[in-house]
C-alpha positions in Angstrom: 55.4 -21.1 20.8 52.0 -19.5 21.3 51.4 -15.7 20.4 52.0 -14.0 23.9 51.1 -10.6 25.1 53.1 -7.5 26.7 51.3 -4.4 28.0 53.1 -1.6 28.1 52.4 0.1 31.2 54.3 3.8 30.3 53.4 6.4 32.9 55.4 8.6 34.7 53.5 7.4 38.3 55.1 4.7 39.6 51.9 3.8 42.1 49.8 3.7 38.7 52.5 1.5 37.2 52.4 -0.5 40.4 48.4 -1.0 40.7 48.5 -1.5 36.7 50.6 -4.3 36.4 49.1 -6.1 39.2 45.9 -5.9 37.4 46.7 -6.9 34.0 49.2 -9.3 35.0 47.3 -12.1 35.2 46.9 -11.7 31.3 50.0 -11.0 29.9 53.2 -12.6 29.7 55.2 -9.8 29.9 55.2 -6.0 31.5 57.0 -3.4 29.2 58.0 -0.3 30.8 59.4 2.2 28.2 61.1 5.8 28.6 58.6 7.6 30.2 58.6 5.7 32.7 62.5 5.0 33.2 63.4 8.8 32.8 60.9 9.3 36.1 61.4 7.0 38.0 64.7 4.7 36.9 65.7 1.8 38.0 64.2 2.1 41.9 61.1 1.7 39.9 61.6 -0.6 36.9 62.2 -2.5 41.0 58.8 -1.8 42.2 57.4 -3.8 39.0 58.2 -7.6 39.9 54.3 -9.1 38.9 56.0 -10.2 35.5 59.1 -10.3 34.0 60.2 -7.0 32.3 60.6 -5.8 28.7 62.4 -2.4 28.9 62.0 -0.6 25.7 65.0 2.1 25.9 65.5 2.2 22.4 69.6 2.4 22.6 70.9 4.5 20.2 74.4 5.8 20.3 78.3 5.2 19.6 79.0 1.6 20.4 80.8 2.4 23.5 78.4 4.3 24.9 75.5 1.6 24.0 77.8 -1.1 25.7 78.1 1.3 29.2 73.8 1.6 28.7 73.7 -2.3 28.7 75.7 -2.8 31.3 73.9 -0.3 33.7 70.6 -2.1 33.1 71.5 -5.8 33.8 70.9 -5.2 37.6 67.7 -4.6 37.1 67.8 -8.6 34.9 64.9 -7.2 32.1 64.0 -10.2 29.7 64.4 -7.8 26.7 65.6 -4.8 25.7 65.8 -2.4 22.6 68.1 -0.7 20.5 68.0 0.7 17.5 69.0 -1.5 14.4 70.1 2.1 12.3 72.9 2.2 15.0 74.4 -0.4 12.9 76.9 -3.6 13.1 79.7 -2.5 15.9 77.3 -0.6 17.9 74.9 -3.9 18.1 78.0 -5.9 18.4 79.1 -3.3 21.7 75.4 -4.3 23.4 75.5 -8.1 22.3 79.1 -8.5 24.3 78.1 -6.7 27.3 74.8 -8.5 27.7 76.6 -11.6 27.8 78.3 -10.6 30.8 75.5 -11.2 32.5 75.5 -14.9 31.8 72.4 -17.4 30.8 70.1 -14.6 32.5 70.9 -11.9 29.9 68.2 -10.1 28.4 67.5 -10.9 24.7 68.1 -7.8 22.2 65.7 -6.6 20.0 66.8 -4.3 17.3 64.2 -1.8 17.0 63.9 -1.5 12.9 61.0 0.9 11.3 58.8 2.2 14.3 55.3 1.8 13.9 54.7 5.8 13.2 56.4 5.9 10.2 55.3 5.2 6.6 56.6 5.3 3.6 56.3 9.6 3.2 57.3 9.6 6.3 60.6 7.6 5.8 61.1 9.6 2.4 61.7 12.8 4.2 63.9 11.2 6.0 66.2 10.2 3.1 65.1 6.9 2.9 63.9 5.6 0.0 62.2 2.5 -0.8 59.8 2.6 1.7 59.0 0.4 5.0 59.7 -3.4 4.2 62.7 -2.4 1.8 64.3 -0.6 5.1 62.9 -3.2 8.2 64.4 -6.0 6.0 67.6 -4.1 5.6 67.9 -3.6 9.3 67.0 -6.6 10.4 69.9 -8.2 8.7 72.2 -6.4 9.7 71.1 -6.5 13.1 70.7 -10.5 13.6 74.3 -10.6 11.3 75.9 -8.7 14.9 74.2 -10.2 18.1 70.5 -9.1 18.0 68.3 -12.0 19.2 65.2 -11.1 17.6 63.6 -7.6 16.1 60.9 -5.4 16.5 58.6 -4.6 13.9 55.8 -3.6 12.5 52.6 -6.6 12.3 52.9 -5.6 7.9 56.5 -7.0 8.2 55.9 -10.2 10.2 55.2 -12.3 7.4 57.9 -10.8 4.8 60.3 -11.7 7.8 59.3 -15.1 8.5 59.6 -15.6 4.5 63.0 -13.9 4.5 64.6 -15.1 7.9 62.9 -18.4 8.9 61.2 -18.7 12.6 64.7 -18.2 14.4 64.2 -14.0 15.4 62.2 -13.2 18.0 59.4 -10.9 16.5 57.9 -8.7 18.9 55.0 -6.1 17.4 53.8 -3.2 18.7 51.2 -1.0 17.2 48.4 -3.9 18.1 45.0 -2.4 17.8 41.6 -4.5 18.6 39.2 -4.2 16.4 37.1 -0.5 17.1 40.1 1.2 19.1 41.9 4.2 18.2 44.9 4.5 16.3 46.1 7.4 17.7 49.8 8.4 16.6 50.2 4.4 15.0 50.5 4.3 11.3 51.0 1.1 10.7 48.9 -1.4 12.9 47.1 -4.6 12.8 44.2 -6.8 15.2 45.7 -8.8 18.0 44.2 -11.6 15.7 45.6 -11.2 12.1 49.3 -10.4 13.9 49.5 -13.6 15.5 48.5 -15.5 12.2 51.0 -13.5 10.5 53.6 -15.2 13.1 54.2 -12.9 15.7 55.7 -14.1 18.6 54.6 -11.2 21.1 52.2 -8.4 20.6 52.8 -5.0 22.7 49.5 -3.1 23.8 49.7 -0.1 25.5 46.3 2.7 25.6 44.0 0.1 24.5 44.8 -1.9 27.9 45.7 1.4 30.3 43.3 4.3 28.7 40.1 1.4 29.4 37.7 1.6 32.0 38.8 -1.7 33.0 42.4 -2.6 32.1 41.9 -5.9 33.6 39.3 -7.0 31.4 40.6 -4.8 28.3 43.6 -7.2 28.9 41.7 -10.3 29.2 39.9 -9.6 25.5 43.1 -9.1 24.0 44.8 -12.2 25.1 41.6 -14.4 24.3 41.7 -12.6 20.7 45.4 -13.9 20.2 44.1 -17.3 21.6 41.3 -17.1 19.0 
């Protein structure tokens, strides 16, 4: 499929949220609304958002059990995908996998969080792990598609060792998109909507370079046609 694009639309006011999405929405395939936003304003307004359907980005991380209850407690809301982390390893993936699919055919698909995009390989290294980014995102992502994960997210560097290593089956969704000229910011590890859909990317998340612009709407708009190009 096509390269697709998700704004994240993280703010803590759900009337900006709101007037946001229905900007951008007519650009994107996907709205992602991510802690910030769920810690303020929960599910009532994960709710108001219904311009696109919804990647929440929770980032699960827990003891299985705990993970499983978190699943459950979202599938009201029906998101199309959600995150945990891979480093919670096999049962705790296994946990979210099961009670997703009590939500039947409409279940959101996993994505194992694996490296985030802010960490590098000094970064990992204090950390205690050594090796550095692709040793550890290909570690992960293993053992996270092995127990229930539907697809990963990554860094755009990792795309193509991934597609190499684990064929086109796992959804590979990339944040840390920057167009060409915009800040990094706190991102160490990012790419051009362009090169990460080459790379095979099947969605690209862009957050401040769509929401920080004058106008989001056509900051959107560029981005999309960029993928397309």
């Amino acid at each position: 499929m096509p390269t697709g694009l998700i704004a994240a639309i993280d703010t803590t006011d759900p009337q900006r949220a709101r007037a946001l999405a229905s900007a951008i929405a007519p650009h994107c395939g996907m709205l992602k609304l991510g802690l910030e936003f769920f810690l303020a304003n929960g599910g009532a307004g994960v709710r108001l958002i219904d311009d696109l359907p919804v990647f929440l980005d929770l980032k699960l991380h827990d003891i299985p059990n705990t993970v499983a209850g978190g699943v459950r407690a979202v599938l009201p809301l029906a998101p199309r995908l959600l995150t945990l982390h891979a480093a919670g390893g096999a049962a705790m993936i296994a946990a979210a996998r099961k009670a997703a699919e009590t939500a039947g055919p409409a279940r959101p698909l996993l994505l194992a969080v694996t490296v985030l995009t802010s960490l590098d390989a000094e970064a990992l290294h204090a950390t205690g792990v050594a090796g550095g980014p692709r040793q550890q995102v290909l570690r992960l992502a293993r053992l996270a598609l092995d127990h229930g994960a539907d697809g990963l997210v990554c860094s755009a560097h990792e795309v193509a060792m991934l597609r190499d290593a684990l064929g086109a089956g796992p959804l590979l969704v990339v944040p840390g998109i920057r167009p060409a000229g915009a800040a990094i910011g706190d991102q160490a590890r990012t790419m051009t909507p362009r090169d990460a859909a080459r790379a095979g990317a099947d969605w690209l998340v862009v957050g401040r370079p769509i929401t920080e612009a004058a106008d989001p709407a056509a900051a959107a708009a560029a981005i999309a046609a960029e993928i397309e190009g």
